[in-house]
N, C-alpha and C positions, 0 to 999 in steps of 0.2 A: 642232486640238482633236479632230474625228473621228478625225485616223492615230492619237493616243494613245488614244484611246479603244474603238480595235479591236485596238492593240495591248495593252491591257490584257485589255481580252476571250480575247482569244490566249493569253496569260497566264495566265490563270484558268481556263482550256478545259483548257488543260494539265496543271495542277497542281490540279486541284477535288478528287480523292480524297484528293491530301496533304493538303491545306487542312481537307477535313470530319474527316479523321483528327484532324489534328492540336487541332480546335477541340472535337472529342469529347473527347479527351482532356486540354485547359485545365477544361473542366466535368467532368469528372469527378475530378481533382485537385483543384479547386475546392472539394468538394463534401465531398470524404472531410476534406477540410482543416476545413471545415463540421460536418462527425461529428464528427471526434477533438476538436475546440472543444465543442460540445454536448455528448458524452459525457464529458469531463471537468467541465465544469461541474454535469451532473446528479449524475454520483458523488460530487460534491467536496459537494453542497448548497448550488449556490452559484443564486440566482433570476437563471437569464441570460435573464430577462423586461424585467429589470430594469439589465442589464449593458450600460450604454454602450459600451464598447470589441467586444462582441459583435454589438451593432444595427449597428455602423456595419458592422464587417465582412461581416455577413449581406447590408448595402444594396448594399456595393460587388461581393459574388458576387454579388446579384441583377442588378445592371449590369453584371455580365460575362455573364452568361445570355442576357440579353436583347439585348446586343452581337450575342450568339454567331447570336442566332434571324434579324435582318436583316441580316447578314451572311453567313447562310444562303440566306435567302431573296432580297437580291439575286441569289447567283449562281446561283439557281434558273433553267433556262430555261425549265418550267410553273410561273408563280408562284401562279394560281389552286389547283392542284394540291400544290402546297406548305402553304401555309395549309389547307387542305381536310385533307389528312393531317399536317400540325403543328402545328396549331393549342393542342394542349395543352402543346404545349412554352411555346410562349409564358404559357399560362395560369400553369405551374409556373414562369415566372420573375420571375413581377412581385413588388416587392418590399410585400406588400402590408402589412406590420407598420409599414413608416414610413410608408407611406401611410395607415393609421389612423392613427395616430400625430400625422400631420401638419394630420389633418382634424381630430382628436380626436374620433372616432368612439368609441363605449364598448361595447364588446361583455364578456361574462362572463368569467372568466379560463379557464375550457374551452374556449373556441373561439377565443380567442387563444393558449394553449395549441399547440393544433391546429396555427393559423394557421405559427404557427413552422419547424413541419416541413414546409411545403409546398416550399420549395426544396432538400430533400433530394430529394423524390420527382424532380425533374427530374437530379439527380444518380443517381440508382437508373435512369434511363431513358437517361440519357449510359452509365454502367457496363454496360446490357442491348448498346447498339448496338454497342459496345468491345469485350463477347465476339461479339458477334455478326461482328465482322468481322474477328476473329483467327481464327472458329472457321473449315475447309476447307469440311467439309459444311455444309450450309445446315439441313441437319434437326438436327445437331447442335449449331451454332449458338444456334436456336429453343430448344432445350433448357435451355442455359445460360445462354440470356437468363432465362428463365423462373426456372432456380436463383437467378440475383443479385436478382431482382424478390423471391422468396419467402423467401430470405436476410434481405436488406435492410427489409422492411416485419416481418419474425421478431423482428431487432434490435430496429427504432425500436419496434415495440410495445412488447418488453421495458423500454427507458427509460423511457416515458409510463409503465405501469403502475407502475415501481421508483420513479418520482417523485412522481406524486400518491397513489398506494396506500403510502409508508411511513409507520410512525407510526400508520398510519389502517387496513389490515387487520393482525388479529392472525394471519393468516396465511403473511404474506411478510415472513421473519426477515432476510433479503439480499437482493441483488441477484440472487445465482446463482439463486432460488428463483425471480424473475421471469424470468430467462433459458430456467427448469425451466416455467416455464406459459407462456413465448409459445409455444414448441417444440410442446409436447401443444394446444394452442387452432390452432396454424397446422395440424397434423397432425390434427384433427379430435378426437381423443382423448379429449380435455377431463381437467383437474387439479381435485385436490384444492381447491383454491384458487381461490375464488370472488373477481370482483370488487365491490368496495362502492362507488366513486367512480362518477358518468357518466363522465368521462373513459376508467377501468377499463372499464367495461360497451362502450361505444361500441370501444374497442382489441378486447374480444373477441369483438363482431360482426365484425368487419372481418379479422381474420386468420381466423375460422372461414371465411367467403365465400371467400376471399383459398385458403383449402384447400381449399376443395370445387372452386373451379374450377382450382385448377396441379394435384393431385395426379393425377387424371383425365388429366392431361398427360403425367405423369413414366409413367404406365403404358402408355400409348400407346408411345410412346418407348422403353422398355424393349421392349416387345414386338415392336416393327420393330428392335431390334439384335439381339435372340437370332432372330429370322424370319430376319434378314439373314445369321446366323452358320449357321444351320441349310442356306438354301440355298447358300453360299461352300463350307458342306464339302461338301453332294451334288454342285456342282460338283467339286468338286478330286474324291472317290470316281469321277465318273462319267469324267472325263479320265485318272484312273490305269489306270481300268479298259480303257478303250479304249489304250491304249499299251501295255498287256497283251496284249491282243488281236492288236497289228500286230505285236508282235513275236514272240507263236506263232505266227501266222498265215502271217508274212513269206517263213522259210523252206523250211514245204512248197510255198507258191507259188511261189515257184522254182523249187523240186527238180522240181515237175509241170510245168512249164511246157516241160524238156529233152525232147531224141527219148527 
């Protein structure tokens, strides 16, 4: 029982970056499969509050999520360190709509509302690490993590606000008009287009925050690529220039160097 059990350890020593790739990428397929399920139901008008076929599916990604998290963390070799820094993974996977559900716990329809989207967010966070470990450079990376985070929470606002806000501001004629106010509310801007629901109001605290801290990033960022472009070319000016140099230089050294 021990030789199979170092044998597998061996196993898994081996193949650990396959393994986390690949499991990143179950949850993040997961996930969008999740979105395109939610976002057709919210367009369509259809209460996937209320969608049996929708709960179970959500339960069964949340028990893949959370598969995914101690299955992680076994093959962690610091586990306290695992938990310590993943711990919100776990938080974002628990299935916690059936778990109301099953207590029958009554919470308002805003905050189950909410509740809903929370195993998106752990998909938003499986899509952050996916660029992040395509991307060569590590700063550029970081970057792109940061795009899909601000992306992704741009989106789900725009839904929440185009679902509880229709019908209810005379403001937002469609959908696109909600997609036109997460945009300016993420970008700090602020729209025409005031919200009237909590649900609304709460969506546009949260991507206003949500801009104040990434855009402050995206600047950063920008600014170390054009630094970086600026010193690449006084490099490249300053090596042309010295190659210039040896090769006027080359031939009177010679030429003096003779009786």
């Amino acid at each position: 029982m021990n030789g199979l059990t170092v044998h597998i350890r061996k196993w898994v020593d081996a193949h650990r970056s396959i393994m986390y790739d690949v499991m990143n990428w179950v949850v993040l397929a997961l996930a969008l499969a999740l979105v395109i399920y939610l976002s057709v139901n919210i367009l369509s008008s259809v209460d996937f509050m209320h969608d049996a076929t929708y709960m179970r599916f959500q339960l069964w990604v949340c028990v893949v999520f959370m598969a995914v998290f101690f299955i992680e963390w076994v093959m962690s070799e610091r586990k306290w360190h695992y938990l310590l820094h993943r711990w919100l993974f776990f938080v974002l996977s628990v299935p916690y709509t059936y778990i109301i559900s099953a207590l029958d716990i009554h919470l308002s329809d805003e905050a189950l509302y909410f509740i809903h989207f929370v195993p998106l967010a752990r998909g938003v966070l499986a899509g952050s690490m996916v660029v992040g470990y395509v991307s060569t450079n590590r700063i550029t990376g970081i970057f792109f993590s940061y795009v899909v985070v601000m992306v992704s929470f741009a989106y789900f606002g725009s839904l929440i606000f185009w679902a509880r806000e229709q019908g209810v501001n005379p403001g937002l004629p469609d959908y696109w008009a909600a997609v036109w106010w997460a945009c300016l509310q993420a970008t700090t801007v602020g729209c025409t287009i005031f919200p009237i629901t909590v649900a609304g109001q709460v969506v546009a605290a949260v991507l206003a925050v949500m801009g104040m801290i990434m855009f402050p990033l995206f600047t950063v960022y920008i600014t170390n690529v054009v630094r970086g472009l600026v010193v690449s070319s006084g490099r490249g000016k300053n090596t042309s220039s010295s190659a210039t140099v040896s090769e006027t230089e080359g031939p009177d050294a010679s030429s003096g160097s003779g009786p």
